[in-house]
DRENKE-313007 format. One record per residue (C-alpha): residue in one letter; x negated, y, z. Coordinates in steps of 0.2 Angstrom, whole numbers, padded with zeros to 4 digits, always signed. Layout:
BEGIN
AXYZ;...
// end
This chain:
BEGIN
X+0644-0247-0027;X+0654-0230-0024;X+0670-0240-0018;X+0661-0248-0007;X+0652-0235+0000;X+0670-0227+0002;X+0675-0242+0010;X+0661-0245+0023;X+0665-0225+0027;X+0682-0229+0030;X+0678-0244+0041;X+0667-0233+0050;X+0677-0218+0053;X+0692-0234+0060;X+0681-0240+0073;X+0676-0224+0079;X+0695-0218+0083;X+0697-0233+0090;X+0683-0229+0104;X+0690-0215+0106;X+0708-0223+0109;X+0698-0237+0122;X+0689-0221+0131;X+0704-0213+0133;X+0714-0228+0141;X+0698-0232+0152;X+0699-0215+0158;X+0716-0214+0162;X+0714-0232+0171;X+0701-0225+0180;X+0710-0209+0187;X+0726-0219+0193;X+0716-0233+0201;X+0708-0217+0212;X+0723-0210+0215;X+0731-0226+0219;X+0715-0231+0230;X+0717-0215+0242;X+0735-0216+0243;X+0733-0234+0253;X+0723-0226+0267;X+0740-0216+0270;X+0750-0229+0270;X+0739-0238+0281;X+0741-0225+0291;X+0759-0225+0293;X+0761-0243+0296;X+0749-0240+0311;X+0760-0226+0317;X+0774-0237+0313;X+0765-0253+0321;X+0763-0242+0338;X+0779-0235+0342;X+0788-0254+0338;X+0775-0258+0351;X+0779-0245+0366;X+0798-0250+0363;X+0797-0268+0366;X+0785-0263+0380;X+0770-0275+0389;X+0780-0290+0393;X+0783-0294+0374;X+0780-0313+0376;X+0767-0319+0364;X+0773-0336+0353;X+0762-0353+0353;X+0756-0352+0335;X+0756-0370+0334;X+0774-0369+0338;X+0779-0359+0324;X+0772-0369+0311;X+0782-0381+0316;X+0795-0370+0314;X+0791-0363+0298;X+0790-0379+0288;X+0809-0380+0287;X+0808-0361+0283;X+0815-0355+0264;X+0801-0348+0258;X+0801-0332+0246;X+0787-0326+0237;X+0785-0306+0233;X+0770-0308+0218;X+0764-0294+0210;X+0758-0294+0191;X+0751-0283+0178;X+0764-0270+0171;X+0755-0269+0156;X+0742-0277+0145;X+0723-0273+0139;X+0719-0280+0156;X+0712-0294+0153;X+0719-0310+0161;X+0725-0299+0177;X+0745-0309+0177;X+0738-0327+0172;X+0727-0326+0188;X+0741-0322+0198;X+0753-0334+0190;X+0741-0348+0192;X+0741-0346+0211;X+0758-0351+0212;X+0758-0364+0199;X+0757-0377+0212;X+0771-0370+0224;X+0786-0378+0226;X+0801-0375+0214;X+0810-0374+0233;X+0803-0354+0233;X+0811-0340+0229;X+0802-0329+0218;X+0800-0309+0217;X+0790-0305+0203;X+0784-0285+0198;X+0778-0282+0183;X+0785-0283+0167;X+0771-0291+0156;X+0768-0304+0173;X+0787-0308+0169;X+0786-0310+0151;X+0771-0321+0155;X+0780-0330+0169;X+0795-0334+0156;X+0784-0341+0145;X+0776-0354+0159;X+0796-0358+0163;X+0797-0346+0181;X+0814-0339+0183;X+0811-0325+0196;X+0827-0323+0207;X+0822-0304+0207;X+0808-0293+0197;X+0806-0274+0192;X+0793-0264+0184;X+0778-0256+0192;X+0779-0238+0190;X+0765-0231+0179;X+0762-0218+0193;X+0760-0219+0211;X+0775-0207+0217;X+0788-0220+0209;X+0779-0235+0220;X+0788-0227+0237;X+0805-0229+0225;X+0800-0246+0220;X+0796-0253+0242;X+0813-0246+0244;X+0821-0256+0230;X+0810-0273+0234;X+0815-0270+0252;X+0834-0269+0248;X+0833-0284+0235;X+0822-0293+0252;X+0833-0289+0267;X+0849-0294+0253;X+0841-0311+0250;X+0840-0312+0269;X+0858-0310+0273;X+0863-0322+0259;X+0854-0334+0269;X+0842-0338+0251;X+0825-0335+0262;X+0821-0332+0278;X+0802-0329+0278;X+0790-0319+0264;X+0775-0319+0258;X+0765-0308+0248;X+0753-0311+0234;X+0743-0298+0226;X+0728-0294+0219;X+0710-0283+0228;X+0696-0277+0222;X+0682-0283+0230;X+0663-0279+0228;X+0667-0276+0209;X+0680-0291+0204;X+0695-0294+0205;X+0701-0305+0223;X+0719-0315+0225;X+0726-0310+0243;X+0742-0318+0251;X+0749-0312+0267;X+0763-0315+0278;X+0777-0300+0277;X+0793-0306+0285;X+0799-0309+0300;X+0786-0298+0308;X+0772-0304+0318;X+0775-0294+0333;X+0759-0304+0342;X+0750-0293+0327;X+0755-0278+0336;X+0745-0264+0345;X+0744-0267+0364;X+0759-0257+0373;X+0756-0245+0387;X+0763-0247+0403;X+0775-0235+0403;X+0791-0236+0392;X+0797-0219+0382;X+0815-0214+0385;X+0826-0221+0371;X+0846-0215+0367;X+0847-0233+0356;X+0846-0250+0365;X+0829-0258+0359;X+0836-0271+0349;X+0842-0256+0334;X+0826-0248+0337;X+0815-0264+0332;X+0827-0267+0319;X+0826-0249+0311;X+0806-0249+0315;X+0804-0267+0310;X+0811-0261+0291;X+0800-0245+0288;X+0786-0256+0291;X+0790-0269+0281;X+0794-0257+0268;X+0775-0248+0273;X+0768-0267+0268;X+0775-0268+0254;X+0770-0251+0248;X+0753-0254+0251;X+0753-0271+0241;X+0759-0261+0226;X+0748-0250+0228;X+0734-0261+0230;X+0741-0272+0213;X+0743-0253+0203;X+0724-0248+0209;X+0718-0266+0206;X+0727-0269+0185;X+0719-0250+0182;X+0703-0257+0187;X+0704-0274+0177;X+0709-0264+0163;X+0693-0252+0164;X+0685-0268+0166;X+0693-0274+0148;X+0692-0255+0141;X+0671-0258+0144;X+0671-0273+0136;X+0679-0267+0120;X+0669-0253+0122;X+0654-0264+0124;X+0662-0273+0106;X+0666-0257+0098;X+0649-0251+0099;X+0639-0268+0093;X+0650-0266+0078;X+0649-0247+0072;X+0631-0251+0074;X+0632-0264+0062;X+0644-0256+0049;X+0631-0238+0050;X+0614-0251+0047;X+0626-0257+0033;X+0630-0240+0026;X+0612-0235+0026;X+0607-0251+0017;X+0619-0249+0006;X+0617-0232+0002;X+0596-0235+0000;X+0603-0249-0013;X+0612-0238-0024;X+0598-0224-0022;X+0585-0235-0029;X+0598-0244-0042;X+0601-0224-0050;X+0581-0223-0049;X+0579-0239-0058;X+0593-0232-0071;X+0585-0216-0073;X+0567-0223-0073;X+0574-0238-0088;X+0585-0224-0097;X+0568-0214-0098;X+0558-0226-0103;X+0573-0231-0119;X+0572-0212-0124;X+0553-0210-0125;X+0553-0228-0133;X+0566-0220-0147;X+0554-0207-0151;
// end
């Protein structure tokens, strides 16, 4: 009875560093997908700054394409695919989610995967990304990692493997997690603020302006994907960190009720000892 007492206390004393391992992640989850969730708003605004000056440069006869006409160009176009994944695990089935929005693509695109658990997960389905990285596990190393996802873009570009992008990343709306895929490259210049009148005085010619603009906000997108796919894995793994939470609690619940049971059963097993080995001893005399 004592060993198992030991034992249940042990089992006990487990689960209860192990909620406080889970509280500690959920916490740190929670503080980075803050961090990460007012961060976008500054990116946001930049590409707007960004958005506006490319704007004034090309000036109010920019002429607006038929959409229709470019679908029709695009269905020749080599696609390329930026996804994002989770970086780590204990989040639930964050990269699966991802994945299987792409499951049905065409082996014809070229994929760009972030995230190292998303790649290992991605292996195992038989992708073979043509470029991936890790996501930092802070938001200052996500400028770093644009930068390098822009330069690993624009060098597929020139090697003529894609010439249009799209990004797939994961919200977070009312509460759950939501898939979003947008168009990054080339540019949607009809997306554009409306130009003033009035041209500002420029030393470059228009065309190296765009060019130079046209990649700081390509680079501000990107940025503000990561950081949307960093806020959005922090918050599913809260989401799991709750659940095991949830879990941990329903069983150190169960294993106390079972210590106190346990405990009343060897209580009343040395008061029936003591009450029979009284009774022997006055029986004796």
């Amino acid at each position: 009875m004592t060993e198992r007492l030991a034992d249940i206390s042990a089992r006990i004393e487990g689960i209860r560093e192990l909620g406080a391992v889970v509280n500690a992640m959920k916490g740190i989850a929670a503080a980075r997908a803050h961090v990460a969730r007012g961060q976008v708003d500054a990116v946001d605004s930049y590409a707007a700054t960004i958005a506006v000056a490319m704007s004034r440069v090309l000036g109010p006869d920019i002429a607006k394409t038929d959409p229709d006409k470019d679908k029709q160009q695009d269905a020749g176009n080599q696609m390329g695919l930026l996804v994002f994944c989770a970086e780590q695990g204990f989040a639930g089935a964050f990269s699966e989610r991802v994945l299987d929005s792409i499951s049905g693509a065409s082996g014809a695109e070229t994929l760009f995967l972030i995230g190292k658990r998303g790649l290992s997960i991605a292996t195992a389905r038989g992708l073979k990304p043509h470029w991936s990285a890790p996501l930092p596990s802070h938001t200052p190393g996500i400028p770093k990692l644009a930068g390098e996802i822009t330069t690993a873009i624009y060098a597929a570009v020139t090697a003529r493997r894609i010439d249009c992008l799209d990004v797939i990343f994961t919200g977070w709306q009312a509460g759950r997690p939501a898939l979003v895929r947008q168009h990054l490259f080339p540019i949607d210049l009809a997306n554009l603020p409306p130009a003033s009148r009035d041209r500002p005085l420029m030393q470059l010619s228009p065309s190296t302006l765009i060019a130079s603009l046209g990649q700081d906000y390509f680079n501000a997108q990107v940025c503000k994907a990561a950081l949307h796919a960093f806020a959005a894995e922090n918050e599913a793994r809260m989401e799991a960190m709750s659940s095991a939470g949830t879990q941990i609690a329903r069983e150190l619940e169960m294993f106390q009720a079972t210590l106190r049971r346990v405990r009343q059963e060897a209580i009343t097993a040395e008061i029936i000892e003591l009450g029979t080995g009284a009774v022997t001893a006055r029986d004796r005399r």
